[in-house]
C-alpha positions in Angstrom: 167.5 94.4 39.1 165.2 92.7 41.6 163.6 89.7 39.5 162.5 88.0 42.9 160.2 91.0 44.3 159.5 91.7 40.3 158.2 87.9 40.9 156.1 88.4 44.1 154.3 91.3 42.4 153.3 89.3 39.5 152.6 86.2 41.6 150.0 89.0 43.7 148.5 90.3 40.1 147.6 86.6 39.2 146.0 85.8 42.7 144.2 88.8 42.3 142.9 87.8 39.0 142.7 84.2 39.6 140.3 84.6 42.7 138.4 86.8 40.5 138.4 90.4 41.8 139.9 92.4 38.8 141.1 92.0 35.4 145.4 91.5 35.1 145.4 94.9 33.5 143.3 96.7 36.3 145.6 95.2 38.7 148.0 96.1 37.2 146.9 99.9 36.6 146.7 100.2 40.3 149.0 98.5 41.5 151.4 100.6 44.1 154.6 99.3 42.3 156.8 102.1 44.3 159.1 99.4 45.8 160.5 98.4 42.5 162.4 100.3 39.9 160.9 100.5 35.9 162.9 98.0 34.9 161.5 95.3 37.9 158.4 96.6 37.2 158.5 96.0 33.2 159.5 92.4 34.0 156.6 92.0 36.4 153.9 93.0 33.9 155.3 90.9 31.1 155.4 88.1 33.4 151.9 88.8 34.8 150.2 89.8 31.5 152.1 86.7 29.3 151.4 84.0 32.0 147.9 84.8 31.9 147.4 85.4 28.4 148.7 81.6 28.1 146.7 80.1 31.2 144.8 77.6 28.8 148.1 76.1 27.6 149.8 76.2 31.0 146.5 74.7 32.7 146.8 71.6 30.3 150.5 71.8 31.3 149.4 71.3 34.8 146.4 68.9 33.9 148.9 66.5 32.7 151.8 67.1 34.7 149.9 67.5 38.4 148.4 63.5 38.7 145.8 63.4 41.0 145.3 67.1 40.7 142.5 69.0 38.9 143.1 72.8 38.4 140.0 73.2 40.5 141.0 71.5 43.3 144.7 73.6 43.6 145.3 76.2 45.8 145.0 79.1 43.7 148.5 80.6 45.0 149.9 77.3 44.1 148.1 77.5 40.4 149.5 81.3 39.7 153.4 80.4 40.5 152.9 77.4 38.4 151.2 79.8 35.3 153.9 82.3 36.1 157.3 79.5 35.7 155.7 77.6 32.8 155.4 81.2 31.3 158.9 82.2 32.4 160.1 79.2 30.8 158.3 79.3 27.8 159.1 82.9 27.0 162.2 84.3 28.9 165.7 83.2 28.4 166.2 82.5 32.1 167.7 79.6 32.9 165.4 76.7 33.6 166.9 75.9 37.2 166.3 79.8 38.4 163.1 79.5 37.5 162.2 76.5 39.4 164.4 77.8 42.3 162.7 81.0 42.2 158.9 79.1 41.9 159.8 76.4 44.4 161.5 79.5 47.3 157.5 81.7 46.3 155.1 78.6 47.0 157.3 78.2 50.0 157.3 81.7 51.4 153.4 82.1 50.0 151.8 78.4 49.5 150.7 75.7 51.9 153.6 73.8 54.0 153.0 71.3 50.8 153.1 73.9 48.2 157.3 74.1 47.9 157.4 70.1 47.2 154.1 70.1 44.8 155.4 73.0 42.9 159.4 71.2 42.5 157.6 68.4 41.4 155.4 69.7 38.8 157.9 71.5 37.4 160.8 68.9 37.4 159.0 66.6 35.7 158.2 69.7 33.1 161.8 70.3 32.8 162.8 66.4 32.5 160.1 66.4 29.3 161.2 69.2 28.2 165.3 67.8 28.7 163.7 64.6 26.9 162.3 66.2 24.0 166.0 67.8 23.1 168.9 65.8 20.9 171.6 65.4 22.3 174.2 68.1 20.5 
């Protein structure tokens, strides 16, 4: 299993809808998906359908966690790994550090030269509140 490219395809299905040319599901009807197998491919869809059927509640994620930052003024490849992650880590058992590994290596390969440090530090502080909000066993 590929997760990474699985991740760069749903990362291209939210730009896509993000920048407003299609619906997710249009995309994702289309979408040449010939470089993954079916089980990459299943992971990209959830990923790309779930993050954006919960945008609103990552968006006041972001809101809170990106000071300074309005979801209008982010670079709209930085805005879809960030919906993608917060999904990830909301909904998928993977392991909160692959995740932000995984987001922070995308905005670097795909974002601005800022994008890798904006995205670790969004999510960090996500995962210290999150760390926070859990008793100690």
């Amino acid at each position: 299993m590929n997760r990474r490219r699985a991740r760069e395809a749903a990362l291209r299905v939210l730009y896509e809808a993000e920048v407003g040319r299609a619906s997710v599901d249009d995309i994702l009807a289309r979408d040449d998906h010939e470089s993954l197998d079916d089980a990459d491919w299943r992971f990209a869809v959830q990923l790309a359908r779930g993050a954006w059927e919960r945008r609103a509640q990552a968006d006041a994620i972001i809101s809170r966690l990106a000071v300074g930052w309005t979801i209008d003024r982010l670079a709209r490849t930085d805005l879809s790994i960030l919906l993608l992650a917060i999904y990830e880590l909301d909904a998928m058992d993977t392991p909160p550090r692959v995740v932000a590994n995984e987001a922070v290596d995308l905005a670097k390969e795909y974002g601005t030269d800022d994008s890798g440090r904006f995205i670790n530090g969004v999510l960090g502080s996500l995962l210290r509140e999150q760390a926070r909000a859990v008793p100690d066993a």
